[in-house]
Chimera marker file (.cmm) of the C-alpha trace (Angstrom):
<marker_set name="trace">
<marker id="1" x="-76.121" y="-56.398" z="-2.430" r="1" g="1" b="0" radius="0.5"/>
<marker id="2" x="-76.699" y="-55.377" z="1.336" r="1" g="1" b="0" radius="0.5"/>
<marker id="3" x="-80.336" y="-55.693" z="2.483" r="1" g="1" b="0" radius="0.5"/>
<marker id="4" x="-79.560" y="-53.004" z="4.623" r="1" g="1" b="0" radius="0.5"/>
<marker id="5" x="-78.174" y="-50.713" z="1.510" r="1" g="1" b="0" radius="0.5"/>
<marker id="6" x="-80.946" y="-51.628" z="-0.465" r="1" g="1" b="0" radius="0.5"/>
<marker id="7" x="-83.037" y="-50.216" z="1.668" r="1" g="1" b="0" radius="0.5"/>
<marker id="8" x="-81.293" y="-47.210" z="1.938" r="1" g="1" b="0" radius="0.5"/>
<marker id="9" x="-81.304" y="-46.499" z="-1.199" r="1" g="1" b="0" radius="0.5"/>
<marker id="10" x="-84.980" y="-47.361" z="-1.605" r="1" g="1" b="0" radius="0.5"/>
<marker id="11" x="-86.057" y="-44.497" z="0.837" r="1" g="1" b="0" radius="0.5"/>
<marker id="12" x="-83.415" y="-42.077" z="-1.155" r="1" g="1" b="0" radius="0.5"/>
<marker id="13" x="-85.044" y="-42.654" z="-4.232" r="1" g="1" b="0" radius="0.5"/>
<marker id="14" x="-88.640" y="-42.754" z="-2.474" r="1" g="1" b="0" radius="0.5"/>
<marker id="15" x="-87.689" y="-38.871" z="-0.806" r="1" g="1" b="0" radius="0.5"/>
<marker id="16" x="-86.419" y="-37.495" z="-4.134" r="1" g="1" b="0" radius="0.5"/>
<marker id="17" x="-89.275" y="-38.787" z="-5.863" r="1" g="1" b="0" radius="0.5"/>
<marker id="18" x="-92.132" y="-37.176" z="-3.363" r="1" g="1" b="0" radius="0.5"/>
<marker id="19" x="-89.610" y="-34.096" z="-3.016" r="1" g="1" b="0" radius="0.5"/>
<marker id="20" x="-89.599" y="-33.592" z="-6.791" r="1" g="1" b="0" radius="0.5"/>
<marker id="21" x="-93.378" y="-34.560" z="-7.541" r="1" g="1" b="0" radius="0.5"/>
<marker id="22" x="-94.500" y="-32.317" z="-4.793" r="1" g="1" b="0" radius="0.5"/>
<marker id="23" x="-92.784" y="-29.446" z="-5.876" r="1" g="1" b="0" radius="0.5"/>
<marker id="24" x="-93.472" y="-30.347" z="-9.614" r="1" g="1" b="0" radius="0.5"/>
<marker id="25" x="-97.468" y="-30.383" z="-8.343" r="1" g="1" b="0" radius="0.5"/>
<marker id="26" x="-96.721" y="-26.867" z="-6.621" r="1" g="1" b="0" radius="0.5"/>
<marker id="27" x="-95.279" y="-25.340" z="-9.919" r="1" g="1" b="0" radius="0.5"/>
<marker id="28" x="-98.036" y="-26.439" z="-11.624" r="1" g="1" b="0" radius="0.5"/>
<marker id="29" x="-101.241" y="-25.404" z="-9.665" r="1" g="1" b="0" radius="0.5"/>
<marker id="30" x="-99.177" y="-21.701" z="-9.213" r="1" g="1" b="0" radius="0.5"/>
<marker id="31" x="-100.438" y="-21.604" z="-13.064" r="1" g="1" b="0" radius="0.5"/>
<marker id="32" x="-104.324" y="-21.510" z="-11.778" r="1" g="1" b="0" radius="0.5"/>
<marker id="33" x="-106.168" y="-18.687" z="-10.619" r="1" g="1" b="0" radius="0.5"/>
<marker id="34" x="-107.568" y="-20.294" z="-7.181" r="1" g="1" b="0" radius="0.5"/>
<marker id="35" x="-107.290" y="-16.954" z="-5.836" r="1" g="1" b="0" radius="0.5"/>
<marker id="36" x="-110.712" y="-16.528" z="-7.190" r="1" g="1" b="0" radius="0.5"/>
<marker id="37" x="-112.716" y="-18.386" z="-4.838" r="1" g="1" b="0" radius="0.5"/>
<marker id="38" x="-111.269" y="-17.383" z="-2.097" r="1" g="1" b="0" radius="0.5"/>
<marker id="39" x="-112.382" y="-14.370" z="-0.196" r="1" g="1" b="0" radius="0.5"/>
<marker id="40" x="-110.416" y="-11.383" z="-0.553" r="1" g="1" b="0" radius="0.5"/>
<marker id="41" x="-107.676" y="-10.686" z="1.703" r="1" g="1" b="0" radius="0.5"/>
<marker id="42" x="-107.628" y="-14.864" z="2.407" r="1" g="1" b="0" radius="0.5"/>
<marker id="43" x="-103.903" y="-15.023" z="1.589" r="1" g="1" b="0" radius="0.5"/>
<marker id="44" x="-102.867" y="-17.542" z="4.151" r="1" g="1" b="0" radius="0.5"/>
<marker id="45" x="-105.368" y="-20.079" z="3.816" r="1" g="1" b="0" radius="0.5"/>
<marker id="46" x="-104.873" y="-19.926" z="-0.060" r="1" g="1" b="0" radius="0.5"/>
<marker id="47" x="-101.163" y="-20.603" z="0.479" r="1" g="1" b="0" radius="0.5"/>
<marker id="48" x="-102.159" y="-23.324" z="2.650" r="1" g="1" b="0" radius="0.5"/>
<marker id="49" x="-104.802" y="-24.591" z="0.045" r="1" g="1" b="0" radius="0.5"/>
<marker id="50" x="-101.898" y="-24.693" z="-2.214" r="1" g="1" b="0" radius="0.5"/>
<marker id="51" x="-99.724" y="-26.598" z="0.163" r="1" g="1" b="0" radius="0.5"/>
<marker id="52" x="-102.207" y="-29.406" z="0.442" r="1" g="1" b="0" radius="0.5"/>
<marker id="53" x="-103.229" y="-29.663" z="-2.776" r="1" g="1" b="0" radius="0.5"/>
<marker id="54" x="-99.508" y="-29.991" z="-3.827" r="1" g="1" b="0" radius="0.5"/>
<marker id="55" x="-99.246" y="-32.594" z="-1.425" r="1" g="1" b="0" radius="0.5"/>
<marker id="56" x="-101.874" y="-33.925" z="-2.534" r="1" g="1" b="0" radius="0.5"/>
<marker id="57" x="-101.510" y="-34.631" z="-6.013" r="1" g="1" b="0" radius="0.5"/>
<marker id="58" x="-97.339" y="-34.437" z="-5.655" r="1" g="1" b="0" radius="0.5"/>
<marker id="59" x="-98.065" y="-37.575" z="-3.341" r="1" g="1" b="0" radius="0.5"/>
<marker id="60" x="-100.207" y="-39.709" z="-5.560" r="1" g="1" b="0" radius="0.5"/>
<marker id="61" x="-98.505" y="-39.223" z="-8.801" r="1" g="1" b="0" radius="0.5"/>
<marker id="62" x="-94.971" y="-40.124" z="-6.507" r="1" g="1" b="0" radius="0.5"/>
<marker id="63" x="-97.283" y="-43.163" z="-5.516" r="1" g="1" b="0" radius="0.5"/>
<marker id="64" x="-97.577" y="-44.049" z="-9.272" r="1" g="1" b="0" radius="0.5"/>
<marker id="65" x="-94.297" y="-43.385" z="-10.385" r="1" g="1" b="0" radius="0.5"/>
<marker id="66" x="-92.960" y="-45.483" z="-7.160" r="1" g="1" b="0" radius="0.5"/>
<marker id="67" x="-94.621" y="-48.317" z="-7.937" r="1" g="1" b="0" radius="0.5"/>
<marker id="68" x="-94.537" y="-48.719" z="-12.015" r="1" g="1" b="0" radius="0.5"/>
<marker id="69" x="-90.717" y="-48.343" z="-10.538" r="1" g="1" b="0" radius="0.5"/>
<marker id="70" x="-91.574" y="-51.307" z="-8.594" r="1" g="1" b="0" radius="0.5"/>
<marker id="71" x="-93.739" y="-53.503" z="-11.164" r="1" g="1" b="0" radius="0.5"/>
<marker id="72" x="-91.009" y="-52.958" z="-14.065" r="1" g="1" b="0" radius="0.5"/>
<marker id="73" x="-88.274" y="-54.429" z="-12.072" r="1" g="1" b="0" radius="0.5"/>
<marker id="74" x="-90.321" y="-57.596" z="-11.309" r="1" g="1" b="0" radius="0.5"/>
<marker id="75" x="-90.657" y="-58.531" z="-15.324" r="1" g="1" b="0" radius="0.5"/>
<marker id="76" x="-87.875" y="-60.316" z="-15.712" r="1" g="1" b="0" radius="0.5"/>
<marker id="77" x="-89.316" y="-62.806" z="-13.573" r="1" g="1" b="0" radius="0.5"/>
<marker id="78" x="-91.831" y="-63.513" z="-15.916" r="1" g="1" b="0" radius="0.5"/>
<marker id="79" x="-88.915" y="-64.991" z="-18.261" r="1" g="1" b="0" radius="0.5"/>
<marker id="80" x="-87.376" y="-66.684" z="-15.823" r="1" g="1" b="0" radius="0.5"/>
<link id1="1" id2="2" r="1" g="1" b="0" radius="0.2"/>
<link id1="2" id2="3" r="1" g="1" b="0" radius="0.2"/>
<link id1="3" id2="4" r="1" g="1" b="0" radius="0.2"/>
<link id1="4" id2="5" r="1" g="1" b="0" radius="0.2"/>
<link id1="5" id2="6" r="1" g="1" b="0" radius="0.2"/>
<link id1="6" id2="7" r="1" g="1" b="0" radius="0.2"/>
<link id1="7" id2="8" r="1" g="1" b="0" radius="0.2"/>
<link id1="8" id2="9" r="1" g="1" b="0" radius="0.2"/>
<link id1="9" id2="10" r="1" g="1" b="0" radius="0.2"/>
<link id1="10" id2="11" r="1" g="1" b="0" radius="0.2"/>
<link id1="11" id2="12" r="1" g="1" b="0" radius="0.2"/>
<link id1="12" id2="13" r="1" g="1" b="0" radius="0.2"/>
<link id1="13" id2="14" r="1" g="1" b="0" radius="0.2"/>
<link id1="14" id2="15" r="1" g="1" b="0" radius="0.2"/>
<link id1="15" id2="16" r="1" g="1" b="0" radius="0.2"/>
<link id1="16" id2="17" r="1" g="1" b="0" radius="0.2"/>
<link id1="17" id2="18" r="1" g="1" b="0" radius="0.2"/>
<link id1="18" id2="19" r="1" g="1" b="0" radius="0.2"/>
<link id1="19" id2="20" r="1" g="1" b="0" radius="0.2"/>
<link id1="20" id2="21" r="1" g="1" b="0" radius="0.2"/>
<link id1="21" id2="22" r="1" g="1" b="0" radius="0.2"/>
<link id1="22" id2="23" r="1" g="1" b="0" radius="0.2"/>
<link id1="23" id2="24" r="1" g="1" b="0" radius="0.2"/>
<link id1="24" id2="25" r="1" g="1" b="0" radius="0.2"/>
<link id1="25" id2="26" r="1" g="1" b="0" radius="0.2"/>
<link id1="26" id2="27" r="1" g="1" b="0" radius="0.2"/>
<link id1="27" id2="28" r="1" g="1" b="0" radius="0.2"/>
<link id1="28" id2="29" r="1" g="1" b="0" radius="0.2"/>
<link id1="29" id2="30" r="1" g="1" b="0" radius="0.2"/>
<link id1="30" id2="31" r="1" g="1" b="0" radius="0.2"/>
<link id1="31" id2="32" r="1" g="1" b="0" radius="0.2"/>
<link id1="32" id2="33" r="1" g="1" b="0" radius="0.2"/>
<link id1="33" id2="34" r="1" g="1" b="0" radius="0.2"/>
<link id1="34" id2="35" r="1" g="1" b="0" radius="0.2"/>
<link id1="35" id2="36" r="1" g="1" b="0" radius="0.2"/>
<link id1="36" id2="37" r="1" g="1" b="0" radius="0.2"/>
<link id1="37" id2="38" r="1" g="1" b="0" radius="0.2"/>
<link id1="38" id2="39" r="1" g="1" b="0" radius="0.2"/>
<link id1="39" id2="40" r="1" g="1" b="0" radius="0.2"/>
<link id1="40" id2="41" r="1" g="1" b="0" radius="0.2"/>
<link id1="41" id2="42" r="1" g="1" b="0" radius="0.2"/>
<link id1="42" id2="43" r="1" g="1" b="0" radius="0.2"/>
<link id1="43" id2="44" r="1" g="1" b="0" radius="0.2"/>
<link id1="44" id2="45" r="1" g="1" b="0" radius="0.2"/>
<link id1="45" id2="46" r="1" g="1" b="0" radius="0.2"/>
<link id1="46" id2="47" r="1" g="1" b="0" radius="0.2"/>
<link id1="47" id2="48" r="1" g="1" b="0" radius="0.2"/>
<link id1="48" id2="49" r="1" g="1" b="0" radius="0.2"/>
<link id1="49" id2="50" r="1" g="1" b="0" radius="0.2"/>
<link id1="50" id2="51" r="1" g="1" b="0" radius="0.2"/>
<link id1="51" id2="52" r="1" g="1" b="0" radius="0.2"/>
<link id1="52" id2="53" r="1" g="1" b="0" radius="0.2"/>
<link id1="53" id2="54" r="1" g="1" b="0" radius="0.2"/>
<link id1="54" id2="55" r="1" g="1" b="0" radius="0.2"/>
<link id1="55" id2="56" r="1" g="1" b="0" radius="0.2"/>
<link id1="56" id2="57" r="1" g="1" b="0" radius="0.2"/>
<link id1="57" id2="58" r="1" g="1" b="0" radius="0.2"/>
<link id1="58" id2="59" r="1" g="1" b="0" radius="0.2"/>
<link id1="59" id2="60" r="1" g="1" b="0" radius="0.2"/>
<link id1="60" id2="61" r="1" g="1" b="0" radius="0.2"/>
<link id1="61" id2="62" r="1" g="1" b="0" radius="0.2"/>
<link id1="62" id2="63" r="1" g="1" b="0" radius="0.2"/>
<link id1="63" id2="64" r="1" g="1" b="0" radius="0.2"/>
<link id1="64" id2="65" r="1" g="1" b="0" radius="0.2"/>
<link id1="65" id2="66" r="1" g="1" b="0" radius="0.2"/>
<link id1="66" id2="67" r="1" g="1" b="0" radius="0.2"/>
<link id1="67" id2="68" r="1" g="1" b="0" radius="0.2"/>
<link id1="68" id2="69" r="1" g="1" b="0" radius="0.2"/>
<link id1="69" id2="70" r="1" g="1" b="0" radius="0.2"/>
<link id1="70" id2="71" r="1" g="1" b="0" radius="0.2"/>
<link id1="71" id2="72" r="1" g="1" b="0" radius="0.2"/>
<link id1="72" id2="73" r="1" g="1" b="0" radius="0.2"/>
<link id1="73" id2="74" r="1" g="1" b="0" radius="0.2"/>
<link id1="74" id2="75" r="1" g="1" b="0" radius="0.2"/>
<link id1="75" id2="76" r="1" g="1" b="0" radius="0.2"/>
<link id1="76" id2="77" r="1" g="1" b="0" radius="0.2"/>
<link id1="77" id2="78" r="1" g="1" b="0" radius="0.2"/>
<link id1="78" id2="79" r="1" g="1" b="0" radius="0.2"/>
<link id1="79" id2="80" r="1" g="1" b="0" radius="0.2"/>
</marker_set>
């Protein structure tokens, strides 16, 4: 295959994966109750908290997933 379409669809699947993990990590902190230690009336700089932490954690566990993606295609070279 194409080095250069390799690549391309390496950064496709590396997108979709921080795309969907992010949003996955904002679904999931939307079931907390952070509003709670924020001060009242704070409600852009809890959307914001949410925002980063999403980013956050949507980022590392994309990280993860990215490269077990990674160390399960190299092995077959251990058989070969």
């Amino acid at each position: 295959m194409d080095l250069f379409v390799e690549a391309g669809q390496q950064a496709i699947i590396n997108v979709l994966a921080y795309i969907i993990f992010i949003g996955m990590a904002l679904y999931a902190l939307q079931g907390l109750r952070i509003e709670q230690l924020f001060k009242k009336g704070k409600t852009f700089q809890i959307q914001l908290f949410y925002i980063f932490m999403s980013i956050a954690i949507g980022s590392a566990v994309a990280d993860f997933f990215l490269n077990f993606l990674d160390w399960s295609k190299t092995i077959p070279y251990i058989f070969g």
